[in-house]
N, C-alpha and C positions, 0 to 999 in steps of 0.2 A: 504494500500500500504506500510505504512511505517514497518507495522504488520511483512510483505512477507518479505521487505526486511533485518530484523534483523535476518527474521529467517533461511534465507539462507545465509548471513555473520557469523551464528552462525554455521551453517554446515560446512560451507568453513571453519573457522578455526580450527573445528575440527579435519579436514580430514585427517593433520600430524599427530593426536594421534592417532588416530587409525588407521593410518597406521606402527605407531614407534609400538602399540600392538601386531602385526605377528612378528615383528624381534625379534631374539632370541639371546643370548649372545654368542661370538664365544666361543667353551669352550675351556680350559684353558691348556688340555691336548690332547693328539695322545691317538685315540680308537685302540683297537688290529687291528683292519681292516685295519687302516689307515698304522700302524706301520708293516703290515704283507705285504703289498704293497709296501713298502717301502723296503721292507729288499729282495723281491723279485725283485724289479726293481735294488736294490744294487748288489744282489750276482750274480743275474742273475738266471739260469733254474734249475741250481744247488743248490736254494733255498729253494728247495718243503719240504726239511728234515728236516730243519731250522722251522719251523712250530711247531715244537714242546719245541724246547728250547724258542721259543719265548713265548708261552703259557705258562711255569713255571716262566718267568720272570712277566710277568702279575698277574699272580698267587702269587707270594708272595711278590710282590710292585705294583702294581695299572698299572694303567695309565702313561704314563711317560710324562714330560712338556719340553722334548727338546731331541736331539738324537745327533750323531756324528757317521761321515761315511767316511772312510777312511783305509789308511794302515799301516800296522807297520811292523817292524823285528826286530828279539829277538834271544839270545845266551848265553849260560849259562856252564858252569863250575862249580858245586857246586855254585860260586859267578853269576848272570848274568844282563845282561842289558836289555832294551827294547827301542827302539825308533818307533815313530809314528809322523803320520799327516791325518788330515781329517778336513772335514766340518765341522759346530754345526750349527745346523737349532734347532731355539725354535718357541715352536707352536706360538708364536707372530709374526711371520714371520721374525725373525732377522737370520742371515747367516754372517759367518765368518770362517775363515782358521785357527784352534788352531794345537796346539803340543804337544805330552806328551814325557815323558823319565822317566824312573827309574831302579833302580837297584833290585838285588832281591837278596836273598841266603837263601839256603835249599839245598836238595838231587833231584837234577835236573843237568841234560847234553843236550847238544844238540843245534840246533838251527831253528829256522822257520821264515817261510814270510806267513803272515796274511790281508788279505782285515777284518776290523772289523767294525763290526756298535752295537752302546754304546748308551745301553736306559741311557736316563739322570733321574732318579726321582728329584723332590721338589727340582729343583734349582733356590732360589730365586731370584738372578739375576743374567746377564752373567758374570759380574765381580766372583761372585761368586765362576766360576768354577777353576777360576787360584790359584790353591791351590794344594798340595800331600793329596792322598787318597791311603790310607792302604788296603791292603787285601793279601789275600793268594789264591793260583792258583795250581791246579795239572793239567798237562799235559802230553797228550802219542799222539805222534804224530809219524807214521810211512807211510811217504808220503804224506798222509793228513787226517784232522781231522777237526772237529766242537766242540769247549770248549762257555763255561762261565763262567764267577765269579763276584762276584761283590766284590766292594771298595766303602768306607764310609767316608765323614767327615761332623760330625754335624748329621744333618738329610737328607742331599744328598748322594744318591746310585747311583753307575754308576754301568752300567749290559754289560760289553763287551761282546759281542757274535764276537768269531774268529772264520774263515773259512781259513786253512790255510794248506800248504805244507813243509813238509822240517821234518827232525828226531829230535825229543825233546821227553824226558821221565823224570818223576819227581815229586816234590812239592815244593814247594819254597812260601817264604815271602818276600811283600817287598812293594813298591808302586808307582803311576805313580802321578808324577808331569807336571801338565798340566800350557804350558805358551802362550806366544803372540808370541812368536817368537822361532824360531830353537834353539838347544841349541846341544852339544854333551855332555856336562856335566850332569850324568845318575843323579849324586845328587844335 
């Protein structure tokens, strides 16, 4: 009797381990599926074309560990600016309202309104992102248009993919300074 009964308190305490054995770790990053869904549930129908810049971004950075989806508007004079605002969802489920702003100059006119969504790579943490990231952008917008480019600091890439309306043509340098709060100050 006493035999049974160790040997079924030895089952029962098992029974957490092997059931913690089927769970599997949430991963760490947005699979193309997930981020393809995503950008389609963002742009809406007029999504379907977007499939393809999203695949190059995948393509030559991975998996991304956090996104931003949101809008911005930009105008440029040889000199130009850029303001924005969107979500930041990280695959850890964290959500917040960030901001960016920067300036740019190069051989660039014009101006446009953009719905954008910004694969994040390797951002170690959310503090992280409140920082200026460098990069360079060519644009030819006549009415409307689907751009990307990416900007760099350390080893975090952000991959904006704009969808957007309005006359810009150009290249230009410059970067977007991402903070907590609104700012009109481009620098």
């Amino acid at each position: 009797m006493k035999l049974s009964r160790l040997l079924l308190l030895s089952l029962f305490l098992q029974l957490p381990l092997l059931a913690a054995a089927d769970d599997k770790p949430a991963p760490a990053t947005y699979s193309e599926n997930e981020i393809l869904a995503e950008v389609e549930n963002f742009f809406g129908e007029g999504a379907k074309g977007l499939a393809k810049v999203v695949e190059k971004a995948f393509r030559d950075n991975g998996e991304p560990n956090a996104y931003i989806a949101g809008n911005e508007f930009s105008a440029a004079l040889t000199i130009g600016v850029r303001y924005g605002k969107g979500v930041l969802k990280t695959r850890g489920g964290y959500t917040r309202t960030v901001y960016w702003q920067g300036p740019s100059i190069g051989f660039d006119a014009g101006g446009n309104a953009s719905k954008v969504f910004m694969l994040i790579y390797n951002l170690p943490a959310v503090d992280a992102l409140f920082q200026r990231y460098p990069g360079v952008e060519g644009s030819l917008y006549f009415v409307g248009g689907v751009g990307m480019n990416y900007l760099q600091s350390g080893k975090t890439v952000i991959a904006p993919i704009r969808f957007g309306a309005g006359w810009r043509q150009g290249v230009n340098v410059g970067y977007l300074d991402f903070t907590r709060e609104m700012s009109i100050n481009p620098f």
